[in-house]
C-alpha positions in Angstrom: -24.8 -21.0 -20.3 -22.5 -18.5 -18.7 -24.4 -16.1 -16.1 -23.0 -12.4 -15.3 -23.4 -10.9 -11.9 -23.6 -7.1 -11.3 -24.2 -5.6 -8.5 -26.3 -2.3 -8.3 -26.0 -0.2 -5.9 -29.0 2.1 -5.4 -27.9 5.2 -2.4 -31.5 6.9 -2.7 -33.7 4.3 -3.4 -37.0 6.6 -3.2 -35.5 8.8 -6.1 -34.9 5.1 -7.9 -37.9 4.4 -7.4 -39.8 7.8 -8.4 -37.3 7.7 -11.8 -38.3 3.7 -12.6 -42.2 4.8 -12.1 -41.8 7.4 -14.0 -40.0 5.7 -17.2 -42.8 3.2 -16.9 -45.5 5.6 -17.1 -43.6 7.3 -20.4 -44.3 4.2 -22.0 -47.8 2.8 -23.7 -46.4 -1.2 -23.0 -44.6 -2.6 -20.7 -40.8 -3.0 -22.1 -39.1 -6.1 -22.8 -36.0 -7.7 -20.8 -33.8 -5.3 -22.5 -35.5 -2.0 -22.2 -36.0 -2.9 -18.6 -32.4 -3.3 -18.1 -32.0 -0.1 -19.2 -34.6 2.1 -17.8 -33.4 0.2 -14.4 -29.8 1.3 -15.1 -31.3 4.5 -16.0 -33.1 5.1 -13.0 -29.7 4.2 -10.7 -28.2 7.2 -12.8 -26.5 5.5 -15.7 -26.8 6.6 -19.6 -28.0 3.0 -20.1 -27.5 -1.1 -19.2 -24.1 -1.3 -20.8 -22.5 1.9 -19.3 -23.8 0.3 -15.9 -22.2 -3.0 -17.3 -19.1 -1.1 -18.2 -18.7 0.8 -14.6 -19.4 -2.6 -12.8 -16.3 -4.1 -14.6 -14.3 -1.6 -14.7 -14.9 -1.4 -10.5 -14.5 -5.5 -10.4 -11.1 -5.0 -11.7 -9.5 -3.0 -9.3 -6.9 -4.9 -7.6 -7.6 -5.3 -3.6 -5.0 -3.6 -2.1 -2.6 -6.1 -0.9 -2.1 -7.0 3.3 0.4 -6.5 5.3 2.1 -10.0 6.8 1.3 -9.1 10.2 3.2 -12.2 11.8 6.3 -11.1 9.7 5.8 -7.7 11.3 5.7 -9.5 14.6 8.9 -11.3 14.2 10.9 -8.6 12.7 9.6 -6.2 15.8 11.0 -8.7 17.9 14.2 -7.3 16.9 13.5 -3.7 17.9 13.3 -2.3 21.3 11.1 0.1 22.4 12.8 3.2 20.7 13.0 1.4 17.4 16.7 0.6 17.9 17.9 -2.5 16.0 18.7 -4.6 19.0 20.3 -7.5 16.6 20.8 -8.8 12.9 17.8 -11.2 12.1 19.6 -14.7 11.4 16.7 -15.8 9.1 17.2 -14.0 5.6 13.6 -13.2 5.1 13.5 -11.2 8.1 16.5 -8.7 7.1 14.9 -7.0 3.9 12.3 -5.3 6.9 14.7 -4.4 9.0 16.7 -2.7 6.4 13.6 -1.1 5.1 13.1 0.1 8.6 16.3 1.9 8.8 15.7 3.0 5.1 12.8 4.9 6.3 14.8 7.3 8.5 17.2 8.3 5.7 16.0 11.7 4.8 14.8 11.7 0.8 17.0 13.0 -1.3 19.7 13.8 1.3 23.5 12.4 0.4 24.6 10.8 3.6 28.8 11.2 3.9 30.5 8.0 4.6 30.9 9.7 8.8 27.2 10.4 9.0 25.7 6.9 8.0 28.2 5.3 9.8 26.9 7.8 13.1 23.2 7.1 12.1 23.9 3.6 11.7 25.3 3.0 15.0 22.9 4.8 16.7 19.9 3.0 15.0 21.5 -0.3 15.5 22.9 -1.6 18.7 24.9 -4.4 17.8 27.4 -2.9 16.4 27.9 -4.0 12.9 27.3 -0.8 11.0 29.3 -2.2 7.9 27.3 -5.0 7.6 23.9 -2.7 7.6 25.3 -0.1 5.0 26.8 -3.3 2.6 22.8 -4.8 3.0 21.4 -1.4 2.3 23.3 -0.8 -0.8 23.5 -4.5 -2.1 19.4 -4.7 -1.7 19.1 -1.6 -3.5 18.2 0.7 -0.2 20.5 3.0 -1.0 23.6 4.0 -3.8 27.3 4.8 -2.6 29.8 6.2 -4.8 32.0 4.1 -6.4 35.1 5.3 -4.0 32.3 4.6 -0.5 32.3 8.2 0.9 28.7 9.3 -0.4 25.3 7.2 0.2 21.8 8.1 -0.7 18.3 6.5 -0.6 16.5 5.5 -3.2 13.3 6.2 -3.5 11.2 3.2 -3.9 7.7 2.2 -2.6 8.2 0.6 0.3 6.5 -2.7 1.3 2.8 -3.0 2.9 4.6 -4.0 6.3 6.6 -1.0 7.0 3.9 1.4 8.2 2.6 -1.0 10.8 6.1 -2.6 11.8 7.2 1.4 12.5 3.8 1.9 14.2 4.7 -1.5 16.3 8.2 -1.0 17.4 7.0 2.7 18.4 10.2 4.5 17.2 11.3 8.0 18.5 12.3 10.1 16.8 15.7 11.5 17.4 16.0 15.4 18.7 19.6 16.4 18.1 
């Protein structure tokens, strides 16, 4: 014997309670299971037990939004200084994809980037000085699209990962006034 669970929430449980009492009153016997369930959903401010069935499903299957990794987001920050520059390449390759998203998130939307300016942005958002190797990993992970002869690059506009607003709130980056 399977048992469903519903929870009802009442938010003004004197007008439940004035609503129930007056159902009651309407009636010459007291109901059965059934019409209970439904003046109760009734009262709560339902058309009847199965639309208050229906909402309560309908609100159990909402997918929790998911978490961000916050010790991922502490180890990739690691890599940041204090203006959000990227002080080296993460050797572990499940740290890089943040890091690129991280520079991915300054690209302007819908801007096309000439081979000169990413290669300036990239070298002053990275300090190590391997700008190539950033804008292969942008475009190989599908961060961004160059031309087939390398002189234009673009974003793409993606959703980015659950991590990226709090590693950009945790590395603290300014932004650039030029």
């Amino acid at each position: 014997m399977s048992r469903e669970t519903h929870a009802l929430t009442i938010v003004d449980l004197s007008a439940f309670a004035r609503a129930l009492r007056e159902a009651l009153l309407q009636r010459e016997a007291l109901p059965g299971h059934v019409e209970m369930l439904n003046l109760l959903s009734k009262s709560a401010g339902y058309k009847n037990y199965q639309h208050f069935r229906a909402e309560s499903d309908a609100a159990e299957q909402v997918p929790a939004a998911p978490k961000a990794d916050s010790e991922l987001i502490e180890r990739v920050a690691r890599h940041f200084d204090e203006r959000g520059v990227l002080m080296r390449w993460p050797a572990k390759n499940s740290l890089q994809p943040l890091c690129l998203w991280a520079l991915w998130s300054r690209m302007e939307a819908g801007r096309v980037y000439s081979d000169a300016e990413m290669t300036a942005l990239l070298t002053a958002w990275a300090s190590f000085g391997d700008h190539a190797l950033l804008r292969r990993a942008l475009v190989s992970l599908g961060y961004a699209i160059r031309s087939k002869d390398g002189r234009i690059y673009q974003r793409i506009e993606q959703k980015p990962p659950v991590e990226l607003s709090p590693l950009l709130r945790r590395v603290r980056r300014v932004e650039e006034t030029a």
